[in-house]
C-alpha positions as CSV (number, residue, x, y, z in Angstrom):
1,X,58.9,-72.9,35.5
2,X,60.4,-71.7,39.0
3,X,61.4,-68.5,37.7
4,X,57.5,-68.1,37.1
5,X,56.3,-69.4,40.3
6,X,59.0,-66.9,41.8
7,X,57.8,-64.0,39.8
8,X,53.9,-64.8,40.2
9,X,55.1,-65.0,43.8
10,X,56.3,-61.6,44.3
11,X,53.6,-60.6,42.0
12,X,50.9,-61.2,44.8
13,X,52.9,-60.4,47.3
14,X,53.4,-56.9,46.0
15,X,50.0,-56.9,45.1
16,X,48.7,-57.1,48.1
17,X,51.0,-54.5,49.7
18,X,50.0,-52.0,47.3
19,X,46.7,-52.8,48.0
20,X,46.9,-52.4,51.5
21,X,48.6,-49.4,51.3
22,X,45.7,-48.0,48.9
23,X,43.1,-49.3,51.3
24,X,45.4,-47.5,54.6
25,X,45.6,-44.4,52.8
26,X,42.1,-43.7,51.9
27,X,41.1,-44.5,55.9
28,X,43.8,-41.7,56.4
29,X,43.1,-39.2,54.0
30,X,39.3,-39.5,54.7
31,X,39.3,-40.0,58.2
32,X,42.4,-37.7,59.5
33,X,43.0,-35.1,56.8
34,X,39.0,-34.5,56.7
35,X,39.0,-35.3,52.4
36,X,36.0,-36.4,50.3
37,X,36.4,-39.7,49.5
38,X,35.8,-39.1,45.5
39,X,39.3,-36.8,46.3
40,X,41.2,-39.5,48.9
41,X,40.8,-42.6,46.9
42,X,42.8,-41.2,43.3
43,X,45.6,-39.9,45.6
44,X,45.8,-43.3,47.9
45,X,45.9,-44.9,44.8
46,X,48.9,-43.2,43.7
47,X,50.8,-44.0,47.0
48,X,50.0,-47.4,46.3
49,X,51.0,-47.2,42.7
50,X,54.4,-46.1,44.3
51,X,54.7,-49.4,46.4
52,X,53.5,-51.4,43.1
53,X,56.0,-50.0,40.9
54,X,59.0,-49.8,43.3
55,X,58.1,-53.3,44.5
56,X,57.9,-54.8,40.6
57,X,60.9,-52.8,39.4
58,X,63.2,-54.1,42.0
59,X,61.5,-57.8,42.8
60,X,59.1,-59.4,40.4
61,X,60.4,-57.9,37.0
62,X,63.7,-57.6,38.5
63,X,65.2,-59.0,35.0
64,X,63.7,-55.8,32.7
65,X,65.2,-55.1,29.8
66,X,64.0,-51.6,30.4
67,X,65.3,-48.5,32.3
68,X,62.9,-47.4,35.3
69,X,61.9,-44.4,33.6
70,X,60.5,-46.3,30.6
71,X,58.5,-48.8,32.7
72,X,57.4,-46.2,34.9
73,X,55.2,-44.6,32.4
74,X,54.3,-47.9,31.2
75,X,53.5,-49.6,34.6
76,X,50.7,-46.2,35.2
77,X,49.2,-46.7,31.9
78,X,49.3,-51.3,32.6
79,X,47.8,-49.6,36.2
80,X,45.2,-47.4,35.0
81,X,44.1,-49.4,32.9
82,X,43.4,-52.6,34.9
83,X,42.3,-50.4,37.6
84,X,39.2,-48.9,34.7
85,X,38.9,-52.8,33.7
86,X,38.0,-53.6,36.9
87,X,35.8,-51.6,37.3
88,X,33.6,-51.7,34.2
89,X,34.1,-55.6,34.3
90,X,32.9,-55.9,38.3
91,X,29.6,-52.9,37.2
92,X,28.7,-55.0,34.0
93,X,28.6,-58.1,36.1
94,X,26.5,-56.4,39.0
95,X,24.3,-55.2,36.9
96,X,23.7,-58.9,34.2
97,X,24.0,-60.9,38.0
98,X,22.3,-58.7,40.2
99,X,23.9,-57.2,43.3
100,X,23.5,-60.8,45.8
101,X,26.5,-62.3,43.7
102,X,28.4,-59.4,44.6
103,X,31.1,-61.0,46.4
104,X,32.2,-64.0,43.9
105,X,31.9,-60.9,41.1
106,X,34.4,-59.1,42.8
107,X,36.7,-62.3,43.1
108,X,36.1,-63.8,39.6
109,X,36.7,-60.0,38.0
110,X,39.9,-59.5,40.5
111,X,41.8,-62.7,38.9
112,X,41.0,-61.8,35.8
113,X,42.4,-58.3,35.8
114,X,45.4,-59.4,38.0
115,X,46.4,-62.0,35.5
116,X,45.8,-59.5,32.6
117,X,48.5,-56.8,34.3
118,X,51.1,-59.4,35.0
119,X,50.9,-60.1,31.4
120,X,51.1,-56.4,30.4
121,X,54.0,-56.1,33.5
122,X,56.0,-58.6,32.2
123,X,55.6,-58.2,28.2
124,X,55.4,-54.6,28.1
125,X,55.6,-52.4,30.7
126,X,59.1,-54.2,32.5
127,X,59.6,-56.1,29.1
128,X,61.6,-59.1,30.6
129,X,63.7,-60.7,29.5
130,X,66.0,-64.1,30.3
131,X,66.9,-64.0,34.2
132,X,70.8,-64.5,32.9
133,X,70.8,-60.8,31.4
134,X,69.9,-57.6,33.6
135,X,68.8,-54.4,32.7
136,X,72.2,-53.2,33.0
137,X,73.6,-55.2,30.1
138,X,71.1,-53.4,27.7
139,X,73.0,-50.4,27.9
């Protein structure tokens, strides 16, 4: 049960970096380097999927039974995804709730989706295994 509390963790933790660095690039690109927003936000998200994937490689999935290059692909696509779940969850609930309830829509949708991609991280896209074997005894 520690190993989860560890992961889970690092899983925030890394989280919220990523998200941060999203939220700091898009000021950036928008604000400095003069972009439309609709262009900024895909490319701060891929920055921040940088940060997301080197942080979970290396920290919360640090026991994957798969090479980098294999849960690369597979982290985007776990990524992507919850990123289009979000979204379609948090505009369904908007529109059923009505905009006021905005705030605890955002919050409710956000745990759900964060749960659902540590899930996908650790099952399928880092595929971990026991933390006494490494991805370097699956060679």
């Amino acid at each position: 049960m520690k190993q989860y509390s560890r992961q889970g963790l690092w899983f925030c933790l890394i989280g919220v970096a990523a998200a941060t660095t999203h939220f700091l690039s898009l000021i950036l690109l928008v604000h400095y380097f003069k972009l439309m927003p609709q262009l900024a936000n895909p490319i701060a998200f891929l920055i921040a999927f940088i940060i997301s994937f080197l942080g979970h490689f290396h920290f919360t999935f640090r026991y994957s039974s798969r090479k980098w290059q294999h849960a690369l692909w597979r982290w985007f696509i776990s990524s992507i995804s919850a990123f289009l779940l979000n979204q379609i969850l948090f505009i369904l609930s908007l529109k059923w709730l009505g905009d006021q309830a905005y705030w605890w829509l955002w919050f409710i949708v956000t745990i759900l989706v964060t749960i659902i991609t540590f899930i996908l991280g650790k099952f399928w896209a880092f595929d971990v295994k026991d933390r006494r074997e490494t991805r370097y005894d699956q060679c």
